[in-house]
C-alpha positions in Angstrom: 106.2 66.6 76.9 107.0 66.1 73.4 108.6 63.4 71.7 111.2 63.3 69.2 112.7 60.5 66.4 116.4 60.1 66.1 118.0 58.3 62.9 121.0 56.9 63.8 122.5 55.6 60.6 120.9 55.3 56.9 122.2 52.1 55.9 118.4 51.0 54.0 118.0 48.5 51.5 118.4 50.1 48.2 121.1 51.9 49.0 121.5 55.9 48.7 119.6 55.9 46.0 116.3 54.8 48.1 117.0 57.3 51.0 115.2 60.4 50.2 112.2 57.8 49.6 112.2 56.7 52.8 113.2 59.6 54.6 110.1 60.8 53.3 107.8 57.9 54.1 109.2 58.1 57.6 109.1 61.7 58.0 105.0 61.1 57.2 104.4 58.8 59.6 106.3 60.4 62.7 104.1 63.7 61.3 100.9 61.5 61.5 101.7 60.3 64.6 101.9 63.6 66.3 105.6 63.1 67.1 107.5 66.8 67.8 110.8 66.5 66.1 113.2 64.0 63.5 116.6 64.3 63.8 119.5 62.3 61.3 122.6 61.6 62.1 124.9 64.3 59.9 128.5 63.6 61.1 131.1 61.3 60.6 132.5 61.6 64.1 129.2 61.4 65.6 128.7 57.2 64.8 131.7 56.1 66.9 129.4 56.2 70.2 126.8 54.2 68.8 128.4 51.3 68.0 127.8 51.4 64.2 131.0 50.9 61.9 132.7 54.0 60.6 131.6 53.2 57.1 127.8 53.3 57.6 126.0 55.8 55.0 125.8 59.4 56.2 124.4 62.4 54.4 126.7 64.9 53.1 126.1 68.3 51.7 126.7 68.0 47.4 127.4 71.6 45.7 124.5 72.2 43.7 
């Protein structure tokens, strides 16, 4: 069996600015933990069945 990590929202404390920071501190530890997979919540439309308000931070594609 293998076990996977799902990120519902990326409402952190510092804001946007602090989420590639974190995402990368989390993404270590799942890794050192052996987990399989982490996933992140990428859609707008996708938050309504959790619960979380409409206006929680998602990631979105920027041109480069």
């Amino acid at each position: 069996m293998k076990l996977g990590i799902h990120l519902p929202f990326l409402d952190i404390d510092g804001g946007t600015a602090a989420i590639s920071g974190e995402l990368a501190r989390v993404g270590a530890a799942v890794e050192n933990a052996g987990i399989s997979w982490l996933s992140l919540m990428d859609h707008y439309f996708q938050i309504e069945p959790t619960g979380l308000p409409a206006e929680s931070t998602m990631l979105e594609p920027t041109p480069p």
